[in-house]
PLY file of the C-alpha trace (Angstrom):
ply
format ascii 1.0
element vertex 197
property float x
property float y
property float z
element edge 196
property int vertex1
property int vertex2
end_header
-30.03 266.66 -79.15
-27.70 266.90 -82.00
-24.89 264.67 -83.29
-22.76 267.97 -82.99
-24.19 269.09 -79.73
-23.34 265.94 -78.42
-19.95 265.75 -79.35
-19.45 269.49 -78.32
-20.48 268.61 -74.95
-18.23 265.57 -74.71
-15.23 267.59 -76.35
-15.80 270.06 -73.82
-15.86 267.52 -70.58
-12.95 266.12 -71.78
-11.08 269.28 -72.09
-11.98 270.32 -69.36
-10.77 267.52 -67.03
-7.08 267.78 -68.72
-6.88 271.54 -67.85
-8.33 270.28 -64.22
-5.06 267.41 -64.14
-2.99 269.72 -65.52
0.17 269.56 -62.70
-0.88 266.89 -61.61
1.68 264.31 -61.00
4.94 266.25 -61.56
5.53 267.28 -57.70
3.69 270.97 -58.81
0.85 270.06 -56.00
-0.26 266.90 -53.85
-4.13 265.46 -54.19
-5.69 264.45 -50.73
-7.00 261.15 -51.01
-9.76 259.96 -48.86
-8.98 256.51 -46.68
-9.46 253.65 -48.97
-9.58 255.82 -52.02
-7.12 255.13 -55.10
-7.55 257.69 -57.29
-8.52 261.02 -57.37
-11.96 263.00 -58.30
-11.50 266.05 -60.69
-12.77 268.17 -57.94
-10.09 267.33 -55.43
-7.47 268.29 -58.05
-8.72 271.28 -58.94
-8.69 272.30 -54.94
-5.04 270.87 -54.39
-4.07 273.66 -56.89
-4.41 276.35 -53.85
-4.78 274.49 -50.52
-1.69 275.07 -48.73
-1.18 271.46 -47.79
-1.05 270.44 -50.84
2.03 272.34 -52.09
4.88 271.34 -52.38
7.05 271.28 -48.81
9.82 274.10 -49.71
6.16 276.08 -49.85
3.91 274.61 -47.33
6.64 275.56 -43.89
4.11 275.51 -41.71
4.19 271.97 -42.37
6.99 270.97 -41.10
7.80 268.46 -43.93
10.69 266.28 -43.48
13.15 264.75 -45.78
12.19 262.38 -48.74
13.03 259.22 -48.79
12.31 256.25 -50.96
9.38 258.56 -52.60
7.87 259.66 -49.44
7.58 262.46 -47.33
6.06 263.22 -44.42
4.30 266.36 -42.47
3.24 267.10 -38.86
0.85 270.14 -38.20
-1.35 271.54 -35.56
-4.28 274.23 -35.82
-2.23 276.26 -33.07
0.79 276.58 -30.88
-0.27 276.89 -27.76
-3.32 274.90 -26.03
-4.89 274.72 -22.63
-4.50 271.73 -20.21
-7.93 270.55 -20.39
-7.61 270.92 -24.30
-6.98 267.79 -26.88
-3.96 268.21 -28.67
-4.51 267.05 -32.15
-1.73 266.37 -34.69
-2.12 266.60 -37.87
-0.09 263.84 -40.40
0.15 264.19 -44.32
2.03 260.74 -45.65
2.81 262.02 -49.18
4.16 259.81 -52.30
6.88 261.99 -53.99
7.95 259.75 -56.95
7.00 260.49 -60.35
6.49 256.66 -60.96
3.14 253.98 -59.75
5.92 251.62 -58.11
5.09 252.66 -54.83
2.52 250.50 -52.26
0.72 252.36 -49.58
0.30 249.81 -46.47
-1.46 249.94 -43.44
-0.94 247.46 -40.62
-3.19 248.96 -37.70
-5.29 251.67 -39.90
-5.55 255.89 -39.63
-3.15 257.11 -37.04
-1.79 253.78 -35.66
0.55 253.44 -38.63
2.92 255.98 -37.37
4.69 256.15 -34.46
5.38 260.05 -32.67
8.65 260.74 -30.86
7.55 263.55 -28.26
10.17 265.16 -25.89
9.58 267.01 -22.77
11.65 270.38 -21.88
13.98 267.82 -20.18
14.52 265.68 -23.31
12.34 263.00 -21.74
10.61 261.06 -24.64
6.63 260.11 -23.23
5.47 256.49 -24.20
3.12 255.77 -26.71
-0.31 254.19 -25.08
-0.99 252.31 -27.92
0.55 248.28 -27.82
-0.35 246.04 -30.76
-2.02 242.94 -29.56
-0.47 240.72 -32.21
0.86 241.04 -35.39
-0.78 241.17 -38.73
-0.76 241.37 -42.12
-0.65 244.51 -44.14
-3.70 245.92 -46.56
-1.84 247.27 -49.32
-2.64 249.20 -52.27
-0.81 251.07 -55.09
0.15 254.54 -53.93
-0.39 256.95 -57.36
2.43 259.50 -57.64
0.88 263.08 -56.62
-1.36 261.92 -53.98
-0.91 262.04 -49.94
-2.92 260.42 -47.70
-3.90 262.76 -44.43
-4.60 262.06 -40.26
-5.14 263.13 -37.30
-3.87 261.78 -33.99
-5.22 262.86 -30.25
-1.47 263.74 -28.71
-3.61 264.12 -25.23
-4.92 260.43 -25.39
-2.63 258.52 -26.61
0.49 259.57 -25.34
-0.91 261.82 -22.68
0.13 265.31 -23.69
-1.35 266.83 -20.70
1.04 268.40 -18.77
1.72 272.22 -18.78
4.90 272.36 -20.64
6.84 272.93 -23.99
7.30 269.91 -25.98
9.07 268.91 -28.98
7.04 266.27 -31.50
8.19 264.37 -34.76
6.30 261.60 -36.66
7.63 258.84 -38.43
7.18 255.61 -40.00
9.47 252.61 -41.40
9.72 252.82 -45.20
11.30 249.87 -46.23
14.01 247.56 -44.66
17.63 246.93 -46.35
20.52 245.35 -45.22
21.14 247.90 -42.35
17.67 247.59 -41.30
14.77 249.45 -41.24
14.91 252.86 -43.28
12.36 255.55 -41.90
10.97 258.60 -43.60
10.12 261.32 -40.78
8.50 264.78 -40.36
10.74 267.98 -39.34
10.20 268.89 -35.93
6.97 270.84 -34.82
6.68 272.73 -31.30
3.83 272.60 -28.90
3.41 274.41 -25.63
0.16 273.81 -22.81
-0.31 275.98 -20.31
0 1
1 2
2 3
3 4
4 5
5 6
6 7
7 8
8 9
9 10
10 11
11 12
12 13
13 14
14 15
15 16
16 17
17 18
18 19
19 20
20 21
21 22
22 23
23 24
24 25
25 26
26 27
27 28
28 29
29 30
30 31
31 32
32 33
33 34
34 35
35 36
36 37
37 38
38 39
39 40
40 41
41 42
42 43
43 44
44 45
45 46
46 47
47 48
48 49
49 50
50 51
51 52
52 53
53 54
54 55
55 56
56 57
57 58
58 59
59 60
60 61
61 62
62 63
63 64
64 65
65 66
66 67
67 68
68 69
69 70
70 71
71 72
72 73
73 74
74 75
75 76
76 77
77 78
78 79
79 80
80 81
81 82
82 83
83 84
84 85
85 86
86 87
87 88
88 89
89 90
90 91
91 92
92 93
93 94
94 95
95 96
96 97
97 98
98 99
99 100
100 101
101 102
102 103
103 104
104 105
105 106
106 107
107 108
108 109
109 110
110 111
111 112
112 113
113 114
114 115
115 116
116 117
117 118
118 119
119 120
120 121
121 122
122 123
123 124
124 125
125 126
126 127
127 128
128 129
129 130
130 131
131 132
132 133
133 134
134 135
135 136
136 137
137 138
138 139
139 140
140 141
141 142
142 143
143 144
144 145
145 146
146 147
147 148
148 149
149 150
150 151
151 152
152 153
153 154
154 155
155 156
156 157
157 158
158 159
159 160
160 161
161 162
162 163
163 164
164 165
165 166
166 167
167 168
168 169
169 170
170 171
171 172
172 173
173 174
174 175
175 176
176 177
177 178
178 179
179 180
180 181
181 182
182 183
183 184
184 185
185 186
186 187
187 188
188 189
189 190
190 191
191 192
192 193
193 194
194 195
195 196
């Protein structure tokens, strides 16, 4: 092979993977990272560019993205609206990192779906208890959270918090973001609708 071959062909790569990134970064799309992933593959960005969960929330309203806040954002979404009694209801969580900056930590204290807490309402406005009780406190893994990336999960609604029961419920996820002198700030999903039958 050729000295100019050779430095076509790496010209080329290299071009190629800044039209790939291109967006990246600036809010124009999120990348789905993998658990325990950092960073993302050229592939994944160059499929963020059209999947519909990776837009950006005044796009994606099936998402049912909630507010920002402190650089994140968060979505709740289910394959359908309606499910049978003997069916799992699955939720689907997107934890997204909205800044434009690498100051941000991603942190998981219990792993996956654990991390976030649900509040889910009955027609009556009674809230149904989460299942799942820590057995003792622990420390954090954290990680640094690139800008333009969002972290997705899923969460069996019928196990842990027994979403059985024919009905129409109301269900919002959320999770502290930081604590300041008022307390503990929370970034949460928009409200998403179920019904079982």
């Amino acid at each position: 092979m050729t000295t100019q071959l050779k430095l076509f062909l790496i010209t080329s790569t290299i071009l190629a993977a800044q039209t790939a990134f291109a967006g990246y970064a600036t809010n124009a799309f999120f990348v789905t990272l993998g658990e325990g992933q950092t960073s993302p593959y050229v592939k994944q960005v160059v499929n963020a560019k059209t999947d519909a969960e990776c837009q950006p929330a005044r796009i994606d309203l099936a998402g049912h993205w909630g507010e920002e806040v402190a650089g994140k954002q968060l979505s709740i979404r289910f394959k359908k609206d309606v499910y049978q009694t003997n069916e799992p209801v699955i939720a689907t969580i997107i934890n997204r990192h909205t800044a434009t900056n690498d100051d941000l930590n991603c942190s998981w204290m219990f792993g996956g779906d654990l991390g976030f807490q649900f509040v889910i309402k009955d027609e009556k406005g009674n809230t149904l208890p989460d299942s799942f009780a820590p057995e003792r406190a622990s420390l954090p893994m954290e990680r640094k959270w690139l800008p333009g990336t969002q972290y997705k999960y899923q969460s069996n609604l019928s196990k842990r918090y027994g979403l059985a029961k024919p009905g129409t419920y109301s269900v919002f996820v959320q999770r502290k973001a930081f604590r300041d002198t008022n307390g503990w700030i929370y970034v949460s999903s928009d409200t998403a609708t179920v019904k079982i039958k």
